[in-house]
N, C-alpha and C positions, 0 to 999 in steps of 0.2 A: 726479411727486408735487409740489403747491405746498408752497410753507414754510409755515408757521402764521406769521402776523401778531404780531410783538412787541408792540406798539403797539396801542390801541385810540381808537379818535376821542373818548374821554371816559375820563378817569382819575381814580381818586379821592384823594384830599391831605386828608390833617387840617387841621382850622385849629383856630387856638388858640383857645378860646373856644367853639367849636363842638361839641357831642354830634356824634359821626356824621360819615361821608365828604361831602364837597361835590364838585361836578363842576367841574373843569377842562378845555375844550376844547386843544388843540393847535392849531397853528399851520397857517394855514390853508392852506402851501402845502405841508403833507405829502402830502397824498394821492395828489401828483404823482409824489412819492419810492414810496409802496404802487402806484399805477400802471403807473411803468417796471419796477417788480420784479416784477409779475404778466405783466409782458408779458415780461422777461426768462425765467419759469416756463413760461412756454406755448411760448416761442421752444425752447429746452432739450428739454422734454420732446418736440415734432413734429422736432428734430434728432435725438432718442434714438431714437425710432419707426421714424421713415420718410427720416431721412438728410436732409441740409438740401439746403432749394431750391433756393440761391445759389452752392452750389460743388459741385462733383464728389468729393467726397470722404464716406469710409465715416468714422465715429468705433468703431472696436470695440477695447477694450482699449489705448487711449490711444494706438492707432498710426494713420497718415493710409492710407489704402490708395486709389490712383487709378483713378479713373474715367472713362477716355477720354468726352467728349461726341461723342454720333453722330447721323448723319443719315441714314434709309433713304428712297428713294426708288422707287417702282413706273412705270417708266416705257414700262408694256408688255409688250415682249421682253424685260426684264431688269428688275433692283433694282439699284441705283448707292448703294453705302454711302461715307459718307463720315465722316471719322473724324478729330478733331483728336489728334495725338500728337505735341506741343515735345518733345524733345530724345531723340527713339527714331531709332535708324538702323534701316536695313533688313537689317543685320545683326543686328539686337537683335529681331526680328518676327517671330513663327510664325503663320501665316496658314495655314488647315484648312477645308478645305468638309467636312461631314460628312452623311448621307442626312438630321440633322435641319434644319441650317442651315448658319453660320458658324461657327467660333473663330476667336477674335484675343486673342493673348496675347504681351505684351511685358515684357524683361529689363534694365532700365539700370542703370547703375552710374557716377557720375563723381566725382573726386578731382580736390582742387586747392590744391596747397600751398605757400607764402610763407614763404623763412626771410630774413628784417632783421637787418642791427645789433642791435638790442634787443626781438626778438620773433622771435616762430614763431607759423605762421597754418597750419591744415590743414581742409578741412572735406570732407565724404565726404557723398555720399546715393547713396540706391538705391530704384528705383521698380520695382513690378510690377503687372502687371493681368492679368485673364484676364475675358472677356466670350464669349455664345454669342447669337447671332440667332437666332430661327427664324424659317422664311420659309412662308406661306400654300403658295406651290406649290414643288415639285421645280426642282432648277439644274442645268443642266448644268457637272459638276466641273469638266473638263477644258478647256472655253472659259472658266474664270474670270480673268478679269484685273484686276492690282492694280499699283498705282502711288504712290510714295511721294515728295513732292517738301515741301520747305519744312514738314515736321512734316504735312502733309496728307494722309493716307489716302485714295485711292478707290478703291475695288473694282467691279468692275460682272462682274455675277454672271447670264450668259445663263439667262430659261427653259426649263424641258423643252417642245416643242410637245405641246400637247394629243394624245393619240392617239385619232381621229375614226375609226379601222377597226374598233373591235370591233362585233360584230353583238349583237343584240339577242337577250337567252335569256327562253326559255320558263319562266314559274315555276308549278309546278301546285300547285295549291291542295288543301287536302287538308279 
């Protein structure tokens, strides 16, 4: 929703002497000020929609909730997902082929605290994600292999081969 405009590019001001409002302009470099605010309104509202362009991240009820950035790849025989995730271990990673695609769903939590002379320092966060691919054709589960090095995810996920033997059936028309 935009804000309504305070301000209008013509105000009216009694003058003394004068029946009736006269018009006073503003300063001519407002409009620059109603400018950046409408674009801050538009900025807002397609972050409220559709989740901003520039970060990975959800805005729902004032919490940040993360959005690993991924990369799929069709390269044939396989799909090769690649998946940025800083500061997940591979103890922290549930990785699931399911008949409709992927899950990947990650659990972190880090603490780190400072006690000084004249101070105490603690700060805690905890991050979670849960994402589902699907993928155009069938994988084979069991040859999937995944690898976790430097916060980098790759998974490469073997296709099922075509099955070329079924024979061709008879459809009677009626």
């Amino acid at each position: 929703m935009m804000r309504k405009q305070k301000k209008t590019d013509l105000a009216s001001k009694p003058e003394e002497g004068v029946s009736g409002p006269s018009l006073v302009s503003r300063d001519s470099w407002d409009w620059f000020q109603d400018l950046d605010r409408w674009f801050d309104d538009l900025r807002t509202e397609f972050e409220r929609k559709l989740g901003s362009p520039l970060t990975p991240f959800d805005r729902e009820a004032g919490l940040a909730v993360r959005r690993p950035l991924m990369d799929l790849a069709d390269r044939g025989s396989e799909y090769v997902l690649t998946a940025e995730l800083p500061g997940v271990r591979k103890e922290d990673l549930d990785l699931r082929v399911t008949p409709d695609g992927l899950e990947l769903a990650a659990q972190t939590s880090r603490e780190k605290e400072e006690n000084g002379r004249d101070y105490a320092y603690r700060e805690r966060a905890y991050e979670s994600f849960h994402r589902r691919i699907a993928f155009p054709a069938e994988v084979v589960a069991d040859r999937v292999d995944a690898k976790l090095k430097d916060g980098v995810l790759e998974v490469r996920l073997p296709k099922k081969a075509p099955d070329h033997a079924r024979e061709p059936v008879q459809v009677r028309v009626e």
